[in-house]
C-alpha positions in Angstrom: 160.9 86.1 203.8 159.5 86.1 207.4 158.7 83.0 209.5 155.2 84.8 210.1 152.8 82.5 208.3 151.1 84.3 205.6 147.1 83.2 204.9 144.9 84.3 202.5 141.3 84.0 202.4 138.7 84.1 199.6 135.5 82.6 199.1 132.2 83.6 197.5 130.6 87.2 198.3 129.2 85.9 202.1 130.9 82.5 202.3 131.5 83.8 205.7 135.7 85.3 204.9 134.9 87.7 207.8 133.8 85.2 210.1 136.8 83.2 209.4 139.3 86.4 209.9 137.9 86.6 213.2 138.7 82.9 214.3 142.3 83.6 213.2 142.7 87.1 214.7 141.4 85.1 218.2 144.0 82.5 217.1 146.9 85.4 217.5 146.7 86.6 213.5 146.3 90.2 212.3 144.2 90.5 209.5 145.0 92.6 206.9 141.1 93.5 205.5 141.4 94.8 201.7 137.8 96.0 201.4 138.2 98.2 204.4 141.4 99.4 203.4 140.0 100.5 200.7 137.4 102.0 202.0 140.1 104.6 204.1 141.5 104.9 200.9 138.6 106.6 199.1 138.5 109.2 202.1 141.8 110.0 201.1 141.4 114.2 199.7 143.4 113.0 196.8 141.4 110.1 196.0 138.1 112.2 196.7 139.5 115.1 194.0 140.3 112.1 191.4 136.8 110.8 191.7 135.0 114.0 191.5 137.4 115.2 188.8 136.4 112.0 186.6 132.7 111.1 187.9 130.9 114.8 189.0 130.1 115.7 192.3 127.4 113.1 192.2 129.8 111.1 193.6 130.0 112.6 197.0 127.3 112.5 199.2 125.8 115.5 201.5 128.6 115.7 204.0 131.0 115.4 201.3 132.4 112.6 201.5 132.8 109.9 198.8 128.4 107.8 198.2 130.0 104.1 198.1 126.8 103.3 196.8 126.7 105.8 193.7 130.2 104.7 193.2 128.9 101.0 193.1 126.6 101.8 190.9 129.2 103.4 188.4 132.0 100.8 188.6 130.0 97.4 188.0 128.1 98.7 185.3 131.3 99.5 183.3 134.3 97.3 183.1 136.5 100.7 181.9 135.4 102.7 185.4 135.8 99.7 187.6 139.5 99.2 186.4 140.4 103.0 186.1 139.7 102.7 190.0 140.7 99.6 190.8 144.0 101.0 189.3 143.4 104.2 191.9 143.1 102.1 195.2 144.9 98.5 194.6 148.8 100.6 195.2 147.8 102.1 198.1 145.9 98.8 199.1 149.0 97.1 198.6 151.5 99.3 200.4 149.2 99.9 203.5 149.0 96.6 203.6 152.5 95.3 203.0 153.6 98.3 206.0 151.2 96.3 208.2 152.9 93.2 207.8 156.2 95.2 208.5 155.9 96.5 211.5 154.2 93.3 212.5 155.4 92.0 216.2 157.2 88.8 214.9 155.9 86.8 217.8 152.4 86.9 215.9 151.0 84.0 215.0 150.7 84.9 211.4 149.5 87.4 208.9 145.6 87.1 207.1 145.0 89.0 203.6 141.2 89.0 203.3 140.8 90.2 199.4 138.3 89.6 197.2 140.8 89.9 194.1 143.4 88.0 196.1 144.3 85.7 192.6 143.3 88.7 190.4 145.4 90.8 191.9 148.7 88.5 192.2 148.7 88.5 196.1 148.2 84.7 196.2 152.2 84.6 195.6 152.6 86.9 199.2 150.7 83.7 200.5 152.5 80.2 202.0 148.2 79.0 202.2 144.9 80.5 200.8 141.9 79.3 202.5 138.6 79.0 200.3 135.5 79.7 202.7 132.9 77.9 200.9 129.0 77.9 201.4 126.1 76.6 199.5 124.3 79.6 197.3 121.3 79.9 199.5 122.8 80.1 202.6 125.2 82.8 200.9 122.4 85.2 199.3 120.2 84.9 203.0 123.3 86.2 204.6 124.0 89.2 202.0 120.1 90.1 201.7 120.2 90.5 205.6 123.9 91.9 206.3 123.9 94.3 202.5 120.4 94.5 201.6 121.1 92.5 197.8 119.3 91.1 195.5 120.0 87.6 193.9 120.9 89.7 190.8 123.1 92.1 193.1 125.4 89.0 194.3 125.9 87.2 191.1 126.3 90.5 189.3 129.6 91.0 191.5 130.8 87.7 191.2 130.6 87.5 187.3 133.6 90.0 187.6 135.2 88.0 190.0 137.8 84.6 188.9 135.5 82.1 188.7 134.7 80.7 192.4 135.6 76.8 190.9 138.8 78.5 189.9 139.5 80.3 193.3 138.6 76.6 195.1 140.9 74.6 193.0 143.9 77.4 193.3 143.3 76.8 197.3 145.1 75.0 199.8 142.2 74.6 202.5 138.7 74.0 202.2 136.9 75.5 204.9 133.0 74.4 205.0 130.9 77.2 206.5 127.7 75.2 206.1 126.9 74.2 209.9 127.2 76.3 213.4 130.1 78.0 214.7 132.1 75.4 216.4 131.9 73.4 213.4 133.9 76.1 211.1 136.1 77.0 213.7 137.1 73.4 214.4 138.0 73.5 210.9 139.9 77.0 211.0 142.0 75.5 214.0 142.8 72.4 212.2 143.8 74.4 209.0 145.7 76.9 211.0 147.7 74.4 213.1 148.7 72.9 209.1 149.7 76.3 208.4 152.1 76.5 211.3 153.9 73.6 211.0 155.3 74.2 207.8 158.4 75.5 207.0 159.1 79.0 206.4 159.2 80.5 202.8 162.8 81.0 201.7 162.1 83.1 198.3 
């Protein structure tokens, strides 16, 4: 494997991942971003004909493109929709991303996989360290009422088809608290990241 460390972060829905990413792309990492990935993805023609094909034209919104938020509405109201596209988008999720982190420069100063189904998904073993960006409820709902528009309902909704997040912090290596101001969490994101770079590469 390559001497590029590899870091993946999860957390609950606004713990604050993105704020992390950003720390560590400062620090000299790319970060690989799976929601935005598959975001592209769903603009993908083929993608667009496979979702109209299997949900209607309700799907797409007046320019034609794919409603996110119809789409939403489908897939975490129905366990059977939300894996038929989950099995759409996580290949070519997984090979964008794993041609990122082969063309990377290897001078980088390592590789981020921001996923939400990072454990779900198996791509915890792609990882030499998973950080867990944690955050008290009420801090978490105030940021995803202001930056999505959710309800209380809206957030736990999502994570109840998530792993559990007591799950995801015990499978983690760091802890990173993103309950104070910035300098606090990327004090924290440093220390973890200089752990992270002193250990020996992955051999298998």
């Amino acid at each position: 494997m390559s001497a590029i460390p590899v870091i993946g972060l999860v957390g609950g829905i606004g713990s604050g991942k993105s704020a992390v990413g950003e720390i560590l792309a400062e620090l000299g990492c790319v970060v690989s971003n799976s929601d935005r990935i598959a975001h592209e993805c769903l603009e993908e023609p083929s993608v667009v004909s496979m979702l109209v094909t299997r949900w209607g034209d309700r799907v797409l919104s007046t320019s034609g493109s794919p409603d996110r938020s119809v789409i939403s509405s489908i897939v975490f109201t129905d366990d059977a929709e939300r894996t038929w596209l989950e099995s759409v988008l996580h290949p070519m999720v997984n090979h964008r991303r794993r041609a990122t982190f082969d063309s990377l420069d290897p001078n980088v100063a390592g590789f981020v996989i921001d996923a939400p189904l990072l454990f779900e998904a198996g791509i915890d073993s792609e990882c030499d360290a998973i950080f867990f960006v944690d955050a008290p409820l009420d801090q978490r709902l105030k940021r995803v009422v202001t930056s999505r528009g959710w309800s209380e309902e809206n957030l736990m909704a999502r994570e109840a088809r998530q792993m559990p997040l007591k799950e995801k912090r015990a499978r983690a290596t760091d802890l990173i608290s993103n309950d104070g101001s910035i300098e606090d969490l990327r004090s924290l994101v440093v220390n973890a990241f200089e752990r992270i770079r002193g250990l020996p590469p992955r051999t298998t």
